[in-house]
C-alpha positions as CSV (number, residue, x, y, z in Angstrom):
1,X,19.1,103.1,11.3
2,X,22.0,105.2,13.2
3,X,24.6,106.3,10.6
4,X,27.2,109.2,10.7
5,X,26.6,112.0,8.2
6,X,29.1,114.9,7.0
7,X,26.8,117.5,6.0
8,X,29.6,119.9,5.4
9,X,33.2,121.2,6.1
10,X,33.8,120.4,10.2
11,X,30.1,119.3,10.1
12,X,29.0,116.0,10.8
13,X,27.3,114.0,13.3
14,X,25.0,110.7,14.1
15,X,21.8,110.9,12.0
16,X,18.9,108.3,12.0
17,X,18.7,107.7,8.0
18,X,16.5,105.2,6.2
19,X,17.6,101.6,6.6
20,X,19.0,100.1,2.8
21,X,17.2,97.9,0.9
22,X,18.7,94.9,-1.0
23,X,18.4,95.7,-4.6
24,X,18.8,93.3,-7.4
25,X,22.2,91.8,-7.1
26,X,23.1,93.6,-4.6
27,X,23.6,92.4,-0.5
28,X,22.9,94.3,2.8
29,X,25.4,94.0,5.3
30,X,25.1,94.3,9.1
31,X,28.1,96.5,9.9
32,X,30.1,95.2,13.1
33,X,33.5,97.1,12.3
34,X,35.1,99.9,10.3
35,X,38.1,102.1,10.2
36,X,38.9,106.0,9.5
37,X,41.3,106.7,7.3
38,X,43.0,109.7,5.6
39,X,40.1,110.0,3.0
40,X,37.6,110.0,5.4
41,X,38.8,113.2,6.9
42,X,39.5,115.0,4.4
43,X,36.1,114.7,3.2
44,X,35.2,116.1,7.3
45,X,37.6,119.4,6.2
46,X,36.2,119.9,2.9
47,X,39.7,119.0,1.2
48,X,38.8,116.3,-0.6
49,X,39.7,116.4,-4.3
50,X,36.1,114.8,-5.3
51,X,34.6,117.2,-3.9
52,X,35.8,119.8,-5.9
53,X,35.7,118.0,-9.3
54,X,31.9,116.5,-8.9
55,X,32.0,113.3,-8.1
56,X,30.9,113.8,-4.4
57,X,28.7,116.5,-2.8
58,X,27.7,117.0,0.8
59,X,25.8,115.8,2.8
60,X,28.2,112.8,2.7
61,X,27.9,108.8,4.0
62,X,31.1,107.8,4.8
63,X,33.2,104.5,5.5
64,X,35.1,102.2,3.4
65,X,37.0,99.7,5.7
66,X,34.4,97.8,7.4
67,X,33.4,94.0,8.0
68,X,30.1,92.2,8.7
69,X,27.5,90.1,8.0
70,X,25.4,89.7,5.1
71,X,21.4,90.3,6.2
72,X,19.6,90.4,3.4
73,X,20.0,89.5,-0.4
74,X,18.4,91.2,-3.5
75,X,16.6,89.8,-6.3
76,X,19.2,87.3,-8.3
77,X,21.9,87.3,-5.5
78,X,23.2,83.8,-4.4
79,X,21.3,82.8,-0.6
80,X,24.0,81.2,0.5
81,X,25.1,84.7,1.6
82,X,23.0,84.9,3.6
83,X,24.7,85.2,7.5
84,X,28.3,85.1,6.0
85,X,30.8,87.3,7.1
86,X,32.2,89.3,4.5
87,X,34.2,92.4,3.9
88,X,34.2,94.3,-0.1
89,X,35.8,96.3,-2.9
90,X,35.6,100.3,-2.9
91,X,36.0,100.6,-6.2
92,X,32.2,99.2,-7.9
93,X,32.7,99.9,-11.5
94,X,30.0,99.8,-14.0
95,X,30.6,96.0,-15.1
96,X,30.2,97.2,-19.0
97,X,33.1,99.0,-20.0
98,X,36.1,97.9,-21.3
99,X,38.1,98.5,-18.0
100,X,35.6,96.3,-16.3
101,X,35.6,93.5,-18.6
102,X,39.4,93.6,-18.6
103,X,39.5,93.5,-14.6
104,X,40.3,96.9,-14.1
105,X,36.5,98.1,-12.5
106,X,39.2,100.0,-9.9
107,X,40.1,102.3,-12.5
108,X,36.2,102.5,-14.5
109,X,35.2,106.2,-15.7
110,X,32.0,105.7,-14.1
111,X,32.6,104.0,-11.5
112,X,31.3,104.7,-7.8
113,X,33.0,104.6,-4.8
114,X,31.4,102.7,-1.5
115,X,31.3,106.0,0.4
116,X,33.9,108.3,-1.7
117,X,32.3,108.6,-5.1
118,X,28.8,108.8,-6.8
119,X,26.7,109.1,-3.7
120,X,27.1,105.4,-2.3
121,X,26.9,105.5,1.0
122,X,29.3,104.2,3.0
123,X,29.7,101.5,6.0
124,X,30.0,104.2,9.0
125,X,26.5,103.1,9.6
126,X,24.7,100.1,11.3
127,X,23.8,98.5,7.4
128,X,25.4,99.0,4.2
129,X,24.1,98.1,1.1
130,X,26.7,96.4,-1.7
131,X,26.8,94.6,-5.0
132,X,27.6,91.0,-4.7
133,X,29.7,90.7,-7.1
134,X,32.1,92.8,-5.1
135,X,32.1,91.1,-1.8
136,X,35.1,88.6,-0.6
137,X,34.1,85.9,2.1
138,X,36.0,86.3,5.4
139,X,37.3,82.9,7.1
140,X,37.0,82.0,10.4
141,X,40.9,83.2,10.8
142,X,40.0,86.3,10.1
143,X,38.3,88.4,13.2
144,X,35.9,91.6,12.4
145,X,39.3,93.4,13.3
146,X,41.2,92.0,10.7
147,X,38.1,92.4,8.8
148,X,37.9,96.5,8.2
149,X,41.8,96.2,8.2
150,X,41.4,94.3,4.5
151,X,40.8,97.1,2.2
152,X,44.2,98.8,3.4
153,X,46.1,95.6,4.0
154,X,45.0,95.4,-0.1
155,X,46.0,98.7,-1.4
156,X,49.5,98.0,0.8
157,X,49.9,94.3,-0.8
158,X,49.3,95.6,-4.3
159,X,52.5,98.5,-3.8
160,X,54.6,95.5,-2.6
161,X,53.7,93.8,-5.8
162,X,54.7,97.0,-7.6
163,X,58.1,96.8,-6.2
164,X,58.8,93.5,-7.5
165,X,60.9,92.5,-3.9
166,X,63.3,89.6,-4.2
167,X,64.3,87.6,-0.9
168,X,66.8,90.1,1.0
169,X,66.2,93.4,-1.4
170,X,65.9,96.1,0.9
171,X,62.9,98.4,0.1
172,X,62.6,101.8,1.8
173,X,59.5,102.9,2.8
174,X,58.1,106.8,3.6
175,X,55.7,107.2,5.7
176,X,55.0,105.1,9.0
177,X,51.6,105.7,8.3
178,X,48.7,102.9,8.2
179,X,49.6,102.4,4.7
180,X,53.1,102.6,5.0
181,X,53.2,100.0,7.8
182,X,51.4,97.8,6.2
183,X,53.3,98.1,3.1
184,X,56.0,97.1,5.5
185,X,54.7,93.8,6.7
186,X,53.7,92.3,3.5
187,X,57.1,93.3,2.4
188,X,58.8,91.4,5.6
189,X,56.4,88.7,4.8
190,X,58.0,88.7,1.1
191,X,61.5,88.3,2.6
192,X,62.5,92.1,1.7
193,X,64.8,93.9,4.5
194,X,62.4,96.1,5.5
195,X,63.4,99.9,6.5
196,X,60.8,102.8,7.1
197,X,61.7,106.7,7.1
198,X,59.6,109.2,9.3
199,X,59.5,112.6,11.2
200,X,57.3,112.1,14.2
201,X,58.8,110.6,17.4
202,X,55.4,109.1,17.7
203,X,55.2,107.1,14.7
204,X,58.7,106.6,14.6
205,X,58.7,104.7,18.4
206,X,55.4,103.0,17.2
207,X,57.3,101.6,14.1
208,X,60.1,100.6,16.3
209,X,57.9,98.2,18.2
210,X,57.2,95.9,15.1
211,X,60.4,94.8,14.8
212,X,62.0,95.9,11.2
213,X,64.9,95.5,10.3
214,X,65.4,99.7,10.7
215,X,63.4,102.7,11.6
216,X,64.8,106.0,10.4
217,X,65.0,110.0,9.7
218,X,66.4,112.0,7.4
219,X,69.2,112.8,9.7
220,X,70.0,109.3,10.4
221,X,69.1,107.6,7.0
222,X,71.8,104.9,6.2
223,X,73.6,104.8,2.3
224,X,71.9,101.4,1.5
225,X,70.8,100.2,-2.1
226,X,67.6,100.5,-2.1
227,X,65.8,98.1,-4.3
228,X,62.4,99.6,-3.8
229,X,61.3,103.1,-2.4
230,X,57.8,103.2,-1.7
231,X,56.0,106.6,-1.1
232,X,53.5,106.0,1.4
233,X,53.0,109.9,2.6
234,X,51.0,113.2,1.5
235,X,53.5,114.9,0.7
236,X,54.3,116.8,-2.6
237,X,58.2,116.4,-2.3
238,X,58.5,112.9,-1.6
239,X,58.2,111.1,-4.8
240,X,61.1,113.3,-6.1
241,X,62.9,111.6,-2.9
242,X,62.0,108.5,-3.7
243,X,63.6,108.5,-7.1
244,X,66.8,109.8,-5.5
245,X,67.1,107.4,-3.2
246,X,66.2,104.6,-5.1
247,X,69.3,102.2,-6.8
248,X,69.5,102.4,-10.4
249,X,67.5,100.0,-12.0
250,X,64.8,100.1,-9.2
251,X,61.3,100.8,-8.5
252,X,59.4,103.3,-7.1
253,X,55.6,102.9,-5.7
254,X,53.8,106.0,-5.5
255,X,50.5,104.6,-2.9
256,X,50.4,108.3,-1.1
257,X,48.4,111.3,-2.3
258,X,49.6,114.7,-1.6
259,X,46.9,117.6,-1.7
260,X,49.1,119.5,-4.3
261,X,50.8,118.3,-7.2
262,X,54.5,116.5,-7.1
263,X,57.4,117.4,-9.4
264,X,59.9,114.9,-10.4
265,X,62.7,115.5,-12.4
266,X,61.8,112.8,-15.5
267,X,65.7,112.9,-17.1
268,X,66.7,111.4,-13.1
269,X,63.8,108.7,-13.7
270,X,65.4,107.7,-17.2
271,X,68.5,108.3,-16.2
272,X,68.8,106.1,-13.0
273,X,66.9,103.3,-15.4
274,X,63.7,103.9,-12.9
275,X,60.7,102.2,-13.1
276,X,57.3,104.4,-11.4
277,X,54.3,102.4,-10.2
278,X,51.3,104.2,-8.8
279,X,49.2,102.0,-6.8
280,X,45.1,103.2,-6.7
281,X,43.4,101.1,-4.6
282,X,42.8,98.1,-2.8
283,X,41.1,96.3,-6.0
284,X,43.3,92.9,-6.9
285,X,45.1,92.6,-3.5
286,X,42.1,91.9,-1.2
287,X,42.3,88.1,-1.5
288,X,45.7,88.4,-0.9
289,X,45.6,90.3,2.3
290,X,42.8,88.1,3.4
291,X,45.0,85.0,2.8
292,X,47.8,86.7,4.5
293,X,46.0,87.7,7.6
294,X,44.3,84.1,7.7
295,X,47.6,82.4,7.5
296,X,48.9,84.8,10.0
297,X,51.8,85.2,7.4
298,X,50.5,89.3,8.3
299,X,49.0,90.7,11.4
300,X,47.6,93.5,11.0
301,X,45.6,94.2,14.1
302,X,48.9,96.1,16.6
303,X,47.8,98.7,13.7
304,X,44.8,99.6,15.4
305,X,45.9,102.1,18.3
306,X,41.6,103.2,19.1
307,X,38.2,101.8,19.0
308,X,35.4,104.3,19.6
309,X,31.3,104.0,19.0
310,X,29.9,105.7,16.2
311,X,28.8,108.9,18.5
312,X,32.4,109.4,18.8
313,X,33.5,109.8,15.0
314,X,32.8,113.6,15.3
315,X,35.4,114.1,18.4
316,X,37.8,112.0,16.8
317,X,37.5,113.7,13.2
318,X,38.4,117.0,15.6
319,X,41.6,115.9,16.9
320,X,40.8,114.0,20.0
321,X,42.3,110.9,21.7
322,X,40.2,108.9,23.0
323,X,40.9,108.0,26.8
324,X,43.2,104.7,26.8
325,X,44.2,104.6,23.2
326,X,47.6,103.0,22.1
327,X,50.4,104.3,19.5
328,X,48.8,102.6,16.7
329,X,47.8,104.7,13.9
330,X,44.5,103.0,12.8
331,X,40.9,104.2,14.5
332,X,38.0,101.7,14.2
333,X,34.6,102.3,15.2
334,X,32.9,99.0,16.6
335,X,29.4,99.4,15.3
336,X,27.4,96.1,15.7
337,X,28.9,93.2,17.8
338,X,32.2,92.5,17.0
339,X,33.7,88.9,16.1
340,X,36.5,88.8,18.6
């Protein structure tokens, strides 16, 4: 089968690879959609943290957003699978630890990572192979689009529940980002006023087409109370912003990951009464963004600004824009037949 490989830093390319095979309890999926995001390329520059601590090497089998349907079934795996659409958890712990048993496999020592961590190759390929117990049934509302737009629709439900919104609490967010949109509309969908803060003109005028209740710089940033401040961005000084801004007694949600490490001033955190939640993936909310996106409560899909073929991936990991793409933020590659 056709799948795209990163053999190294700036690297990478279609390869013909051997097909999976179903093992026991475990599913193959015919891909027919996935999405890029931020991980993906920094595992294309070589910047990826896992690559320096071990728990990924080169050459590397990426893709973690995807949707599609079930092909085959391994050895103790339900049939009635079989021809399903389904989309799936990143995060596969080992189902024996005491994380696991306690519903936190997301954050399992020895966990792997469907193409991130421990060699698991990923769904930027025409078949994926993934433990049933980690696959979540997609409804009829739900297109292949929506589909590879789950996973970040759950790591962006999951900081919403972090910030604990009430009907009418305004919640800043940082970053207009994938992430930090969608953080945005399952906070609209809570009842939150919704304000985002950015830098680009780009991201700013695409934010301004979704209709929040405020799009914003530094320069322009209104004095409101901000219930919530969610750091959706990759950068070091931002959660140090985020507790500044926040109102005293509020939350802040750190979802982004900067490439260096963030300082914040702990005696403003107790101070200002602050309560910090870091958010680590989609793992808990991807029933909930399924749900959301099925009752069209959240639609994710104005997110997706480019769709390109797998022979693409290497152009668009090296900076180019497709011909015809829109300001959304989110690339998708349409690998099999897509379920408009």
């Amino acid at each position: 089968m056709r799948a795209f490989v990163i053999t190294g830093p700036f690297e990478a390319g279609v390869q013909e690879v051997e097909p999976p095979v179903a093992a026991p309890g475990e599913v193959v999926v015919d891909v027919r959609r996935a999405g890029v995001c931020g991980t993906d390329v920094e595992f294309w520059t070589g910047e990826m943290q896992y690559l320096h601590d071990g728990h990924a090497v080169f050459p590397m089998r990426i893709g973690h957003e995807w949707a599609g349907a079930v092909s085959a079934v391994g050895e103790g795996v339900d049939r009635s699978w079989l021809g399903r659409r389904v989309t799936g958890d990143t995060m596969l712990g080992c189902g024996r630890c005491r994380r696991c048993l306690d519903g936190r496999q997301h954050v399992c020592a020895d966990r792997t990572e469907l193409g991130i961590r421990g060699g698991r190759p990923g769904a930027l390929a025409e078949q994926v192979a993934v433990p049933a117990r980690f696959l979540h049934p997609l409804p009829d509302e739900v297109d292949d689009v929506q589909g590879a737009l789950v996973e970040p629709g759950g790591n962006a439900l999951r900081a919403v529940r972090g910030a604990d919104l009430r009907p009418g609490d305004p919640v800043l967010v940082l970053g207009p980002g994938t992430i930090g949109l969608l953080v945005a509309m399952f906070a609209r969908a809570s009842g939150a006023s919704v304000h985002l803060l950015g830098r680009t003109e780009r991201s700013l005028a695409f934010a301004r087409t979704l209709g929040f209740d405020g799009v914003w710089t530094e320069d322009d940033l209104p004095d409101l109370p901000w219930r919530a401040v969610v750091d959706a961005t990759d950068a070091p000084a931002m959660p140090a912003r985020a507790v500044d801004l926040v109102e005293p007694g509020g939350r802040v949600v750190c979802i982004g990951l900067a490439g260096s490490p963030s300082v914040v001033d702990t005696r403003l955190v107790a101070l200002k009464d602050v309560t910090v939640v870091g958010v680590l993936s989609a793992s808990g909310g991807l029933e909930g963004a399924i749900a959301a996106y099925a009752s069209g409560e959240v639609d994710p899909r104005p997110l997706v600004g480019a769709v390109v073929g797998l022979d693409r991936m290497a152009d668009v990991f090296g900076g180019e824009r497709p011909a015809g793409a829109r300001l959304g933020p989110k690339t998708h590659v349409e690998i099999g037949g897509a379920r408009p």
